[in-house]
Biopython code that builds the backbone (N, CA, C, O; Angstrom):
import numpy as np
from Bio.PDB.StructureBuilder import StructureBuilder

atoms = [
    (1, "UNK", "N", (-5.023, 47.175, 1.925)),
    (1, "UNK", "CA", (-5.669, 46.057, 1.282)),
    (1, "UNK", "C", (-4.677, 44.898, 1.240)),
    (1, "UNK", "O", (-3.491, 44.985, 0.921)),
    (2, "UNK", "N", (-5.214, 44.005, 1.540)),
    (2, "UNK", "CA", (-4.177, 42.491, 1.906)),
    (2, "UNK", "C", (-4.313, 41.949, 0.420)),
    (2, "UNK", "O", (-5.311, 42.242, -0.238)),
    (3, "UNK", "N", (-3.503, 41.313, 0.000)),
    (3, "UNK", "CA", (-3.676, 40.822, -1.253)),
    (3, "UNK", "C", (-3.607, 38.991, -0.525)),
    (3, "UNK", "O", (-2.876, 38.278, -1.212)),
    (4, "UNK", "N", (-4.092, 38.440, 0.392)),
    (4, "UNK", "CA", (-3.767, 37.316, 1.126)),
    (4, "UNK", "C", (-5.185, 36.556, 0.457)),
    (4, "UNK", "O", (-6.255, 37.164, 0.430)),
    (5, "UNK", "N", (-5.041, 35.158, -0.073)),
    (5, "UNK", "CA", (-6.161, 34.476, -0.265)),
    (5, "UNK", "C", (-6.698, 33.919, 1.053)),
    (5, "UNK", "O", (-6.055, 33.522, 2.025)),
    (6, "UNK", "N", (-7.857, 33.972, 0.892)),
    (6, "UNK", "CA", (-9.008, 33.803, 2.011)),
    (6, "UNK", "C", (-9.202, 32.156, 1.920)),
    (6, "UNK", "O", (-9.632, 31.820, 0.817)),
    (7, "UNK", "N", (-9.029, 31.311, 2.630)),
    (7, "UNK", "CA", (-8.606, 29.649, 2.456)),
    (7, "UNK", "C", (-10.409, 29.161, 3.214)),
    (7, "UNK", "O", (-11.160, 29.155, 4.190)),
    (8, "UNK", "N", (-10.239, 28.905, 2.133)),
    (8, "UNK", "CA", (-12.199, 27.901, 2.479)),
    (8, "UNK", "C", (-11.588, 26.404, 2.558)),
    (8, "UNK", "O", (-10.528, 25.996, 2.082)),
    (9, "UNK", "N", (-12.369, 25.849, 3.149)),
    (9, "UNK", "CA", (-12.586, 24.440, 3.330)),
    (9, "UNK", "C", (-12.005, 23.944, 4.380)),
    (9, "UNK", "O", (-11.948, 24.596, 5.423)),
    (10, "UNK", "N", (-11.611, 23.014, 4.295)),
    (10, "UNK", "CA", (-10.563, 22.121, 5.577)),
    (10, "UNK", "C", (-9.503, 22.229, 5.422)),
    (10, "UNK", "O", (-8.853, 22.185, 4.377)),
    (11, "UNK", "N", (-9.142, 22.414, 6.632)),
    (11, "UNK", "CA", (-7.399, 22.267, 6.522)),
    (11, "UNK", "C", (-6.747, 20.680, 6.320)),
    (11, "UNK", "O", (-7.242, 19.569, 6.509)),
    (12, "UNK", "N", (-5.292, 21.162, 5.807)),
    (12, "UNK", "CA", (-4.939, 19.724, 5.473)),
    (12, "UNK", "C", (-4.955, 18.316, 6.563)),
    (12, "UNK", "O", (-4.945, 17.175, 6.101)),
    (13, "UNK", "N", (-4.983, 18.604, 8.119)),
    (13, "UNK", "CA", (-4.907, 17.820, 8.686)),
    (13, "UNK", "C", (-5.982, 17.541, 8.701)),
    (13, "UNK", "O", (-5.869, 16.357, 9.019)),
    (14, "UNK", "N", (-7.450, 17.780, 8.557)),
    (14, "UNK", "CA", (-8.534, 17.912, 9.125)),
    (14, "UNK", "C", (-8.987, 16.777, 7.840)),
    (14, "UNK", "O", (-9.585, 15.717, 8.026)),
    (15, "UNK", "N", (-8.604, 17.226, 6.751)),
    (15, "UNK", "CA", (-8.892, 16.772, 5.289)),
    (15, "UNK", "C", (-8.092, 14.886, 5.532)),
    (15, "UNK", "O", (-8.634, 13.817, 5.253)),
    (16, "UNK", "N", (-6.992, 15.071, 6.002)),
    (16, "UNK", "CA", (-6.224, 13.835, 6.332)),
    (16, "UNK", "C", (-7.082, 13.040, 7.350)),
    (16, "UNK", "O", (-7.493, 11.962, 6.921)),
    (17, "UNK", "N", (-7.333, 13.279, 8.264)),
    (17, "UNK", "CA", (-7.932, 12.511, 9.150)),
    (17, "UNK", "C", (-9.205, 11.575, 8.718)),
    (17, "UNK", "O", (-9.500, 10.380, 8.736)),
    (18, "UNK", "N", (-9.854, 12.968, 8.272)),
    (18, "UNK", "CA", (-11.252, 12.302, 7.387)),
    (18, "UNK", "C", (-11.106, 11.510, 6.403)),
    (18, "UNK", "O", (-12.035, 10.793, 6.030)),
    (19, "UNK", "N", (-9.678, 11.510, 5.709)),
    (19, "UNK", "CA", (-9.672, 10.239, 4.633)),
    (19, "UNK", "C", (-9.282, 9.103, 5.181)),
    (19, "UNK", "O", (-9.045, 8.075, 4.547)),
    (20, "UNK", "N", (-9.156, 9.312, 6.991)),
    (20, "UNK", "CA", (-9.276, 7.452, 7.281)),
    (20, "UNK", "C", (-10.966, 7.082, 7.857)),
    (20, "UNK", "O", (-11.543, 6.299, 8.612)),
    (21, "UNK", "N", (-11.111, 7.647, 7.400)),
    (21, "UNK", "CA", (-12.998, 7.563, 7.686)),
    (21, "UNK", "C", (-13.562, 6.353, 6.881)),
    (21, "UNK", "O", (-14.036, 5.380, 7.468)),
    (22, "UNK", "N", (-13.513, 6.418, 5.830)),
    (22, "UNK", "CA", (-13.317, 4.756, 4.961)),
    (22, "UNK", "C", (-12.898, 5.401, 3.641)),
    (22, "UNK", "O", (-12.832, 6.608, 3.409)),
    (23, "UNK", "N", (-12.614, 4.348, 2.782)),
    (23, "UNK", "CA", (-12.222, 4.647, 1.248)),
    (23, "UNK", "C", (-12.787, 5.723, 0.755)),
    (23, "UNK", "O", (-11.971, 6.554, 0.356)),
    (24, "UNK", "N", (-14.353, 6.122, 0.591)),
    (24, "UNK", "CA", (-15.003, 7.393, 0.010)),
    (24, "UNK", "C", (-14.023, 8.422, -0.383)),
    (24, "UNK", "O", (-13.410, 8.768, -1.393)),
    (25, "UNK", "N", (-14.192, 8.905, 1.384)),
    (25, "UNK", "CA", (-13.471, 10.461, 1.560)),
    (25, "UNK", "C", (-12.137, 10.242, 0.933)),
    (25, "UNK", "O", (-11.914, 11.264, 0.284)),
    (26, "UNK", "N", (-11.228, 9.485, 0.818)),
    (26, "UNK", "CA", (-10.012, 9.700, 0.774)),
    (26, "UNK", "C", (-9.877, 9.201, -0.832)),
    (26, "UNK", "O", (-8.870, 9.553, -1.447)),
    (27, "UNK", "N", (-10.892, 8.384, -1.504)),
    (27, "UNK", "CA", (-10.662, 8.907, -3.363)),
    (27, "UNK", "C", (-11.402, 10.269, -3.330)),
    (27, "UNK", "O", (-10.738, 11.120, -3.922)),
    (28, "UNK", "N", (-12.661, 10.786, -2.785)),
    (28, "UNK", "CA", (-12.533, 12.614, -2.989)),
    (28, "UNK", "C", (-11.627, 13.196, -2.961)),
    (28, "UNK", "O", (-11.253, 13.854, -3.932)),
    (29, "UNK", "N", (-10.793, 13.121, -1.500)),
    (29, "UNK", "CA", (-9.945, 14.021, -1.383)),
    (29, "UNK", "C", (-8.567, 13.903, -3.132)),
    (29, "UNK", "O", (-7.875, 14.601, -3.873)),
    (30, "UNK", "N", (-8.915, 12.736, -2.909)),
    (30, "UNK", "CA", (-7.621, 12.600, -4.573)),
    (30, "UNK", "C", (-8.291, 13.040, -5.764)),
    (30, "UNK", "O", (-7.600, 13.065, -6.783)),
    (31, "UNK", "N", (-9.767, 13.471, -5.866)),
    (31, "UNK", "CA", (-10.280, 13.805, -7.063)),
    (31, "UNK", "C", (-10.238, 15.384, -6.867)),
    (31, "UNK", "O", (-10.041, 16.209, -7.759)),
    (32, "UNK", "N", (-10.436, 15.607, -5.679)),
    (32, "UNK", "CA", (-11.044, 17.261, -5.702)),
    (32, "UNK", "C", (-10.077, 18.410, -5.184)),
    (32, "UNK", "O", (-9.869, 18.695, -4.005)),
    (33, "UNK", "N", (-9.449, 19.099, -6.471)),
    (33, "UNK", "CA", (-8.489, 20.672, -5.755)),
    (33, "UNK", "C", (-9.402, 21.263, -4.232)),
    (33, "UNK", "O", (-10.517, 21.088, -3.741)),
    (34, "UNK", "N", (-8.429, 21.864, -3.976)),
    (34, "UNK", "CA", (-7.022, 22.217, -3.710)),
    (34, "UNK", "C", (-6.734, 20.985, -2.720)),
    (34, "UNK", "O", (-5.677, 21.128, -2.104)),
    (35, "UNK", "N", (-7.457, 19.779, -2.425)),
    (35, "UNK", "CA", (-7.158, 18.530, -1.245)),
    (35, "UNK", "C", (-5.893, 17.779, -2.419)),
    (35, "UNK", "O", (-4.794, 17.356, -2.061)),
    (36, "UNK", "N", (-6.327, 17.776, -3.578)),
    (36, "UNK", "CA", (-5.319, 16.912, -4.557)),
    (36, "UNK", "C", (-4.336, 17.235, -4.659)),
    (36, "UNK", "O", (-3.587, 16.593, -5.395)),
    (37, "UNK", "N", (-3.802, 18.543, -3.876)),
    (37, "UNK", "CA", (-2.413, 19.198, -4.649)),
    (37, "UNK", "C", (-1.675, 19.531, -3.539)),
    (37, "UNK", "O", (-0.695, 20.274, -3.501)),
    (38, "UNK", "N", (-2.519, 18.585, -2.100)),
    (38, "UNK", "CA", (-1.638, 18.519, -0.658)),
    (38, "UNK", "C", (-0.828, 17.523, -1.030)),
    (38, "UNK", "O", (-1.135, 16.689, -1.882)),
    (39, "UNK", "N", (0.410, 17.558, -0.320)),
    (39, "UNK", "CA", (1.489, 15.740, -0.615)),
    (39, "UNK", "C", (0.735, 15.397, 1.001)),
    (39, "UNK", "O", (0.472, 14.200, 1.112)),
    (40, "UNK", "N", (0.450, 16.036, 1.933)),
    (40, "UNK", "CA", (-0.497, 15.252, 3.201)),
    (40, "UNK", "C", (-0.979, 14.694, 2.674)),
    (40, "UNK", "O", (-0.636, 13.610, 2.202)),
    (41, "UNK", "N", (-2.474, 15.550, 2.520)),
    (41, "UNK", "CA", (-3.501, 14.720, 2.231)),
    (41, "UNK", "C", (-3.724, 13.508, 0.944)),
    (41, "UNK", "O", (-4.588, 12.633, 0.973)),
    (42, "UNK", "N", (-2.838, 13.690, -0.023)),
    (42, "UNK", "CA", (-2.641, 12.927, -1.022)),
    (42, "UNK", "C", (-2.171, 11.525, -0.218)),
    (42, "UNK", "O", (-2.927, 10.561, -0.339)),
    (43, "UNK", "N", (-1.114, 11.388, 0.491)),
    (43, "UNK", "CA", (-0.075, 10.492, 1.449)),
    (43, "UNK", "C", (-1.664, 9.894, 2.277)),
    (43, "UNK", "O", (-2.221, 8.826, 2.021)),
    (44, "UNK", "N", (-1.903, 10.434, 2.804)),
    (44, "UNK", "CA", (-3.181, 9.718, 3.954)),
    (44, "UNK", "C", (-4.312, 8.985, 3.378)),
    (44, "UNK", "O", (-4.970, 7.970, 3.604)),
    (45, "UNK", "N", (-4.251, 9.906, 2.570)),
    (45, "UNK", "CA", (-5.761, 8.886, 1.075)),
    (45, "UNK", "C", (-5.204, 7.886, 0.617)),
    (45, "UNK", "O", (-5.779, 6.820, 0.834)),
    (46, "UNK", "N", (-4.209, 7.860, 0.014)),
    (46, "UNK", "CA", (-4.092, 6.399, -0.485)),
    (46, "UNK", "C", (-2.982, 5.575, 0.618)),
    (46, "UNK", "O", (-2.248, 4.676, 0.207)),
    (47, "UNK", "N", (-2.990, 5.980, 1.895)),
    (47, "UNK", "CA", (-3.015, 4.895, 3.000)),
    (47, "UNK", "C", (-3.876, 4.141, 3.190)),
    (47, "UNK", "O", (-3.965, 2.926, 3.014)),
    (48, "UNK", "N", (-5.186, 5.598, 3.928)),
    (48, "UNK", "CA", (-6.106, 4.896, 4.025)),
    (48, "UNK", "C", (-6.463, 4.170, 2.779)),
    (48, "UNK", "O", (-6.865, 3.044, 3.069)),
    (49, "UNK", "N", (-6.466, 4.353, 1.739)),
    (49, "UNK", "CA", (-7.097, 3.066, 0.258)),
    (49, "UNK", "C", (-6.261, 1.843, 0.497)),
    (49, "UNK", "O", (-6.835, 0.760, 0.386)),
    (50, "UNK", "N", (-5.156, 1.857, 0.768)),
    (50, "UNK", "CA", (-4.758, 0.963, 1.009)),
    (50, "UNK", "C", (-4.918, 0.054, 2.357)),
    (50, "UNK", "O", (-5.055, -1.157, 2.185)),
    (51, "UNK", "N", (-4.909, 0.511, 3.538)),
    (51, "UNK", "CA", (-6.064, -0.188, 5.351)),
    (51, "UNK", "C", (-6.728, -0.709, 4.371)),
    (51, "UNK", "O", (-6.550, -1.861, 3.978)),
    (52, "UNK", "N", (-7.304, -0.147, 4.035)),
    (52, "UNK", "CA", (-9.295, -0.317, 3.548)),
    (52, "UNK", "C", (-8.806, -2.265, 2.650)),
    (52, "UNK", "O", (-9.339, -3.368, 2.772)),
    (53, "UNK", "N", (-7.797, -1.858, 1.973)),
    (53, "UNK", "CA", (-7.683, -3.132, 0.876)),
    (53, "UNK", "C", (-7.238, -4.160, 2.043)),
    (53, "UNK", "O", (-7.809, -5.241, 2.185)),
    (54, "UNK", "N", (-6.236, -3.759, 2.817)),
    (54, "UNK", "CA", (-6.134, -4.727, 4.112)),
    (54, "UNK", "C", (-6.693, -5.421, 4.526)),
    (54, "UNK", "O", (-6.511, -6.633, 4.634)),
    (55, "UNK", "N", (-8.233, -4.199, 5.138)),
    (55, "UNK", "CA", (-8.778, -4.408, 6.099)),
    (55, "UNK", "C", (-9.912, -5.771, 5.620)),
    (55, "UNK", "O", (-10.259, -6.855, 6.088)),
    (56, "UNK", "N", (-10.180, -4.989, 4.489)),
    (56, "UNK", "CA", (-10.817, -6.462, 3.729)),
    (56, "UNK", "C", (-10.232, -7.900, 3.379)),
    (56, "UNK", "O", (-10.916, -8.896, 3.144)),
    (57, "UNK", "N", (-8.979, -7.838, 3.385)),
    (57, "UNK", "CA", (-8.517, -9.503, 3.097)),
    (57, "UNK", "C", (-8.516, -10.281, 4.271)),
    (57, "UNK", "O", (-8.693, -11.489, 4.427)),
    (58, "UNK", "N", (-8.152, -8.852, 5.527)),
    (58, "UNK", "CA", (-8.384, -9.775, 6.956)),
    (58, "UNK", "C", (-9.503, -9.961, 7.380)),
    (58, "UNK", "O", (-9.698, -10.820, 8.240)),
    (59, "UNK", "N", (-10.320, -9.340, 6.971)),
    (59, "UNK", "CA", (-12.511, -9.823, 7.411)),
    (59, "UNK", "C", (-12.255, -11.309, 6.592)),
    (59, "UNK", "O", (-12.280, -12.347, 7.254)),
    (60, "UNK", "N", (-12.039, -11.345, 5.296)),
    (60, "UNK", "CA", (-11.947, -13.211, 4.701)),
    (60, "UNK", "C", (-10.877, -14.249, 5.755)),
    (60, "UNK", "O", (-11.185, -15.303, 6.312)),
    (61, "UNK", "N", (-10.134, -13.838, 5.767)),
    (61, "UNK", "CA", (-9.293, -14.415, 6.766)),
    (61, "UNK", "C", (-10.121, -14.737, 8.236)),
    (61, "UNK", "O", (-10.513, -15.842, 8.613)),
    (62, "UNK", "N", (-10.225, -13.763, 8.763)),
    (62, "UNK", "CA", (-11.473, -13.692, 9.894)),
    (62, "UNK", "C", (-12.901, -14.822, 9.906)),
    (62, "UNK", "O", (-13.351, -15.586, 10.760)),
    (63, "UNK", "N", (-13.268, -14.500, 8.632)),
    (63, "UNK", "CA", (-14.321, -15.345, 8.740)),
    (63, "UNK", "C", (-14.149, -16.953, 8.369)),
    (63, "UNK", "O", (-14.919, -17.862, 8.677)),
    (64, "UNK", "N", (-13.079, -17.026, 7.718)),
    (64, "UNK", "CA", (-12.311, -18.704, 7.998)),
    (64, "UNK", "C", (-11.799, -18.950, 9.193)),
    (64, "UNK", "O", (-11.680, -20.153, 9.428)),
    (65, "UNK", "N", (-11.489, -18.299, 9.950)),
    (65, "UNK", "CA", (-10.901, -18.431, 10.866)),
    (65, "UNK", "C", (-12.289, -18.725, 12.581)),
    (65, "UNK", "O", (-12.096, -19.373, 13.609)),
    (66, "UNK", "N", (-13.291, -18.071, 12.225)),
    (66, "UNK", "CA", (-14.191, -17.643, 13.009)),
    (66, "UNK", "C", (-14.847, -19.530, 12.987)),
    (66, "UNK", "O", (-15.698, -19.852, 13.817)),
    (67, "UNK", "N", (-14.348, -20.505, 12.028)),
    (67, "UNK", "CA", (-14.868, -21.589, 11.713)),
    (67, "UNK", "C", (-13.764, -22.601, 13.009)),
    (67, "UNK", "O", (-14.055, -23.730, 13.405)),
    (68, "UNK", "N", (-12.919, -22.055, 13.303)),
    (68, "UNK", "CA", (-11.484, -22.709, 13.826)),
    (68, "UNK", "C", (-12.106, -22.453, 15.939)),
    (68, "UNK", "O", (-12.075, -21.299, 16.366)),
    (69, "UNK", "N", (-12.368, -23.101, 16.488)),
    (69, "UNK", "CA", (-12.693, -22.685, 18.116)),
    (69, "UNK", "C", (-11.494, -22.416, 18.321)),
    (69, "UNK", "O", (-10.429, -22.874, 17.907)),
    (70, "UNK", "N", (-11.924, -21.243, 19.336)),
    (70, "UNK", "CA", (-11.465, -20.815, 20.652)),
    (70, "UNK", "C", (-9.620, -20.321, 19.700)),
    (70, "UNK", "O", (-8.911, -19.352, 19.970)),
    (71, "UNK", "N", (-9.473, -20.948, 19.080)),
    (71, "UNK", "CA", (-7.448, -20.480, 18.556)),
    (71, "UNK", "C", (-7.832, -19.844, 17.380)),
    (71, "UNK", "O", (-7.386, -18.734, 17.091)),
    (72, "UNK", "N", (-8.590, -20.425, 16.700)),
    (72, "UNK", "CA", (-9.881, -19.609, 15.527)),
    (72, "UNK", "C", (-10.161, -17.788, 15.628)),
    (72, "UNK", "O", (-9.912, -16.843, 14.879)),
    (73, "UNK", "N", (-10.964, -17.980, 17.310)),
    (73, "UNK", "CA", (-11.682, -16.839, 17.691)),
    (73, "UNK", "C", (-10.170, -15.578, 18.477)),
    (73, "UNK", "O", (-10.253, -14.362, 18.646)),
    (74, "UNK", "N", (-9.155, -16.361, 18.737)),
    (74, "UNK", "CA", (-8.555, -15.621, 19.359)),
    (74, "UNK", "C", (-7.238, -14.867, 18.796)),
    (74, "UNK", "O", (-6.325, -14.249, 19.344)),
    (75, "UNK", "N", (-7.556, -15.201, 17.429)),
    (75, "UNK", "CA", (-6.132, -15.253, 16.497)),
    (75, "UNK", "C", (-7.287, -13.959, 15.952)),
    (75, "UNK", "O", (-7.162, -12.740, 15.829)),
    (76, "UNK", "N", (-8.152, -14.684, 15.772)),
    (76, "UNK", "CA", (-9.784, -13.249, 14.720)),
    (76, "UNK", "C", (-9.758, -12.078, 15.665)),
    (76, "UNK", "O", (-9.606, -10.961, 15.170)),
    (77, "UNK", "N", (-9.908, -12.222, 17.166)),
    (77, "UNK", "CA", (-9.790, -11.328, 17.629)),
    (77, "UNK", "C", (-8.279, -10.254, 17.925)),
    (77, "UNK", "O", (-8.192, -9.082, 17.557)),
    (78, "UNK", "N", (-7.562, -10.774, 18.422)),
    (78, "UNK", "CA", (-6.217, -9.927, 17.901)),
    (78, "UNK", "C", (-5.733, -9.190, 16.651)),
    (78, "UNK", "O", (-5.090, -8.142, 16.588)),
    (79, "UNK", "N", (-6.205, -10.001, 15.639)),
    (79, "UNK", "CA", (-5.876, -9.472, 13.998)),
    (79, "UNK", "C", (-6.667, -8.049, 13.888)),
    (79, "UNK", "O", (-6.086, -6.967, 13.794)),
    (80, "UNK", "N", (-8.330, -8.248, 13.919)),
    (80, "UNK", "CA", (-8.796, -7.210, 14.206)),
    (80, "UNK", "C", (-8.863, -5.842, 15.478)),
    (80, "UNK", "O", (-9.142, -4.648, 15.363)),
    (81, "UNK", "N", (-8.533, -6.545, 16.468)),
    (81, "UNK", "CA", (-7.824, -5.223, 17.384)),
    (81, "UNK", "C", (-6.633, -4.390, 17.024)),
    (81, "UNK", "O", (-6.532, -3.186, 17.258)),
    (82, "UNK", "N", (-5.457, -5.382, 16.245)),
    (82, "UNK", "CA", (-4.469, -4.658, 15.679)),
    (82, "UNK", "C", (-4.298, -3.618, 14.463)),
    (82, "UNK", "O", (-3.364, -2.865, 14.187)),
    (83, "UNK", "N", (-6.120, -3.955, 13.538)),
    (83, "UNK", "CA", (-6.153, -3.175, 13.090)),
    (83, "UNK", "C", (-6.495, -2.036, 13.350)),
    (83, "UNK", "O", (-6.039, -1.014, 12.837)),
    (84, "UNK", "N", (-7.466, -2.127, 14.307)),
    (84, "UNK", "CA", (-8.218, -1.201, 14.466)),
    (84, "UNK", "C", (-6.982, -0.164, 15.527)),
    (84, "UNK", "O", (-7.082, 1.063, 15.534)),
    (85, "UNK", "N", (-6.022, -0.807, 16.247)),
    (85, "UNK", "CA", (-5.266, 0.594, 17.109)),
    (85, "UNK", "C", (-4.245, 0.922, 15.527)),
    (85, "UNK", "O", (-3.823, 2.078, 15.482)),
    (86, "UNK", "N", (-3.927, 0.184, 14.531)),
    (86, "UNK", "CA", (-3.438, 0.950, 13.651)),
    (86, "UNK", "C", (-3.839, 1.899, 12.869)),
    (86, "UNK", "O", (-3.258, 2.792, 12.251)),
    (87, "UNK", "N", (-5.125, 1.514, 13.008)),
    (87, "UNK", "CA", (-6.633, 2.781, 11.885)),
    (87, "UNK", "C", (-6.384, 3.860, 12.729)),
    (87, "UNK", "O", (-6.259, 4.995, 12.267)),
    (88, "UNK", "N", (-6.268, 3.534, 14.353)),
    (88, "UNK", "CA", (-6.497, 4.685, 15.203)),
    (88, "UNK", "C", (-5.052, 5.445, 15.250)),
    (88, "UNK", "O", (-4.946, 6.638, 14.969)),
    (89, "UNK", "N", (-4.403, 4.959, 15.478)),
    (89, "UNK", "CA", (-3.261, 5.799, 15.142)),
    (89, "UNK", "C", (-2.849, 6.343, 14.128)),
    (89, "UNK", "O", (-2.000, 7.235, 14.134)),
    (90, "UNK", "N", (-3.470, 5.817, 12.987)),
    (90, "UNK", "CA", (-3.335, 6.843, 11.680)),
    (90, "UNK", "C", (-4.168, 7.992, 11.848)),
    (90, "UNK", "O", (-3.671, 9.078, 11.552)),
    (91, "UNK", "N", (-5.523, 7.948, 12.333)),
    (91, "UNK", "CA", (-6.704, 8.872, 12.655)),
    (91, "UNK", "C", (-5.868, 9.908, 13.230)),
    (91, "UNK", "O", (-5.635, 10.892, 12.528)),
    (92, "UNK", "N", (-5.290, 9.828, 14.613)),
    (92, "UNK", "CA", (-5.039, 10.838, 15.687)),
    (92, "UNK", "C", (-3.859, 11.301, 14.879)),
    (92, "UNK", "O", (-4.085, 12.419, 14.416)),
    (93, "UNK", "N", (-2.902, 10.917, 14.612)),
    (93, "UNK", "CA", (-1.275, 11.173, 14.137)),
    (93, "UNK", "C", (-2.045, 12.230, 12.625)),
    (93, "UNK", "O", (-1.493, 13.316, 12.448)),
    (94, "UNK", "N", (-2.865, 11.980, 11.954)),
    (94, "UNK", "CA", (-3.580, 12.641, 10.712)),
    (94, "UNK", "C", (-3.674, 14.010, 10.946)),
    (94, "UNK", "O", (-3.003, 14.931, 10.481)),
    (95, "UNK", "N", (-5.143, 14.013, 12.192)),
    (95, "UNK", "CA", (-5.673, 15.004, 12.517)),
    (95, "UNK", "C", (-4.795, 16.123, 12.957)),
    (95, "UNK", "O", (-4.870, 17.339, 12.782)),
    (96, "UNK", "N", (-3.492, 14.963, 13.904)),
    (96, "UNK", "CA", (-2.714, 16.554, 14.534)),
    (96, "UNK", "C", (-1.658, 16.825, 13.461)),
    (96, "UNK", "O", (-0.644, 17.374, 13.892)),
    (97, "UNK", "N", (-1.680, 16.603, 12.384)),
    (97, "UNK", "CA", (-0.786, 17.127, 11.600)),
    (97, "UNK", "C", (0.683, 16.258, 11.418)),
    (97, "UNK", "O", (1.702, 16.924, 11.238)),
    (98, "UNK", "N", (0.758, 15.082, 11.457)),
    (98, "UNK", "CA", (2.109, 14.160, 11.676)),
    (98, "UNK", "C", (1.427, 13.094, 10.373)),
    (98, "UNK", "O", (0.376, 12.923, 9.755)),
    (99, "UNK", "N", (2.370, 12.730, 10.436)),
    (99, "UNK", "CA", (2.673, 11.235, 9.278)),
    (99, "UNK", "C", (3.132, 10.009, 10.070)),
    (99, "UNK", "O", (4.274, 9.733, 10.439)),
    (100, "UNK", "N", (2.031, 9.357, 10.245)),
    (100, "UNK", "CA", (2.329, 7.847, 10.870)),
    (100, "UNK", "C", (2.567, 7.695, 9.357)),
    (100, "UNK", "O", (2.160, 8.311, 8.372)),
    (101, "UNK", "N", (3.469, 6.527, 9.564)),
    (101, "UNK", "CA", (4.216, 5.698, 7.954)),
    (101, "UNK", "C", (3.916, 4.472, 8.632)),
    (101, "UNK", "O", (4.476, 4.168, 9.685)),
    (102, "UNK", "N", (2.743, 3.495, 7.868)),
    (102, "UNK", "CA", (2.837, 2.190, 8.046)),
    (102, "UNK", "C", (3.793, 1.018, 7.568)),
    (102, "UNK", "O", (4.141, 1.265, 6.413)),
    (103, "UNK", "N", (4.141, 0.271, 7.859)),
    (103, "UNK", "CA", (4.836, -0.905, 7.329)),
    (103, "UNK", "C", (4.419, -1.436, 5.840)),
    (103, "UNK", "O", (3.434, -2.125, 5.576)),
    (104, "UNK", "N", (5.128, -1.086, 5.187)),
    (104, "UNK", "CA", (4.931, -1.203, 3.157)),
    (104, "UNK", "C", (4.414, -0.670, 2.634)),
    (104, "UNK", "O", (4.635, -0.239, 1.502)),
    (105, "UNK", "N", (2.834, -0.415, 3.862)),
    (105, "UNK", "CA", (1.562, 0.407, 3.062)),
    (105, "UNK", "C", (1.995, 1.760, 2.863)),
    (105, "UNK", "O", (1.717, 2.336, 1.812)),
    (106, "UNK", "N", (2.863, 2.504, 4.069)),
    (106, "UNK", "CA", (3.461, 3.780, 4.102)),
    (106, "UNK", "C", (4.225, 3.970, 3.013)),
    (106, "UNK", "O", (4.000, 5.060, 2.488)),
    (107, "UNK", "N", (5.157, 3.232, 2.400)),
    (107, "UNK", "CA", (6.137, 3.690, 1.190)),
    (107, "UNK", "C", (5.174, 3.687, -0.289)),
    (107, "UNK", "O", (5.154, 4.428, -1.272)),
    (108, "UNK", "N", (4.444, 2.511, 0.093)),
    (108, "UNK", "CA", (3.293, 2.337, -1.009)),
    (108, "UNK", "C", (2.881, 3.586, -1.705)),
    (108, "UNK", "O", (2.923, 3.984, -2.869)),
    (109, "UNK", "N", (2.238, 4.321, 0.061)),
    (109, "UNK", "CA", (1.063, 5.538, 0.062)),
    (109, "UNK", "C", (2.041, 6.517, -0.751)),
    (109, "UNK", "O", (1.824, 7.028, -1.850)),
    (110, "UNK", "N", (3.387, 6.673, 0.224)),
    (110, "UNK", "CA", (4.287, 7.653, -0.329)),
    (110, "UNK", "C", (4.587, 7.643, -1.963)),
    (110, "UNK", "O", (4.548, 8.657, -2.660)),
    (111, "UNK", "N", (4.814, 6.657, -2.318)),
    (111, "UNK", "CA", (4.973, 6.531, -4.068)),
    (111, "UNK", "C", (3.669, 6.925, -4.492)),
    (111, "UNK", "O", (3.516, 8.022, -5.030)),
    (112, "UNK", "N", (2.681, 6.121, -4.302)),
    (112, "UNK", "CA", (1.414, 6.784, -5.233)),
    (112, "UNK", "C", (1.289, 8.630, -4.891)),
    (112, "UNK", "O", (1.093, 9.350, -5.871)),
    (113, "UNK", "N", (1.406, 9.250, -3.569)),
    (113, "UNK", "CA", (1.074, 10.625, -3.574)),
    (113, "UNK", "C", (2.266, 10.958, -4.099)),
    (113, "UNK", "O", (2.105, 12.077, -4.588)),
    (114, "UNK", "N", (3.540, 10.552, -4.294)),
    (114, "UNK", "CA", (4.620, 11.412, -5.119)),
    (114, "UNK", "C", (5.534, 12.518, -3.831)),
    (114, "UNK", "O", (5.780, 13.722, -3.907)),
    (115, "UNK", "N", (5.879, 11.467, -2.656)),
    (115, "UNK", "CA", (6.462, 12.305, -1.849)),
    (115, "UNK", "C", (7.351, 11.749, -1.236)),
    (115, "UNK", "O", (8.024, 12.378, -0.419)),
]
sb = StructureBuilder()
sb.init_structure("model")
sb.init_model(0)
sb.init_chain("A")
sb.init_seg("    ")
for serial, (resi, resn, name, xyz) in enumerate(atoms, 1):
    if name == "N":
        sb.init_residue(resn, " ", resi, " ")
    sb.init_atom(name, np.array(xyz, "f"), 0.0, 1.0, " ", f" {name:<3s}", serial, name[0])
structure = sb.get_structure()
């Protein structure tokens, strides 16, 4: 007889990835055991909370900017491509089990999960 606990749910990378899915998943994952008591998944949730706060000041930015031709549209378009390969590289680096550390937001994430 194994005395080994039988592990339900997602694994921590799996749990990480999905909290760059948008803000939702990643305050669950900080409300709900045994995801709350990963330093991963804790670290990736309030990254992603933090993209998410990003990602929104640069859509306002964006849409002042979307008023500006052609240096307007091309400054809007870069800002948002850069987010989006940084969302994506948090996604993939999540899933396989690694810690992308973003620029401020990463030490940020790291202080709020306590790691």
């Amino acid at each position: 007889m194994s005395n080994e606990i039988p592990q339900t749910g997602l694994t921590d990378s799996a749990a990480s990835g999905l909290a760059y899915l948008t803000f939702i998943p990643a305050i669950i994952f900080l409300a709900i055991p045994p995801y709350n008591q990963s330093p991963s998944v804790r670290f990736h949730s309030w990254q992603s909370i933090f993209l998410s706060i990003v990602l929104v000041c640069v859509w306002v930015v964006n849409f002042i900017l979307m008023f500006i031709p052609f240096i307007g549209w091309l400054i809007s378009i870069l800002l948002m491509l850069g987010l989006f390969i940084l969302w994506l590289l948090c996604v993939i680096n999540a899933f396989n089990g690694k810690r992308f550390v973003l620029p401020v937001l990463g030490a940020l994430a790291a202080k709020q999960a306590g790691v």
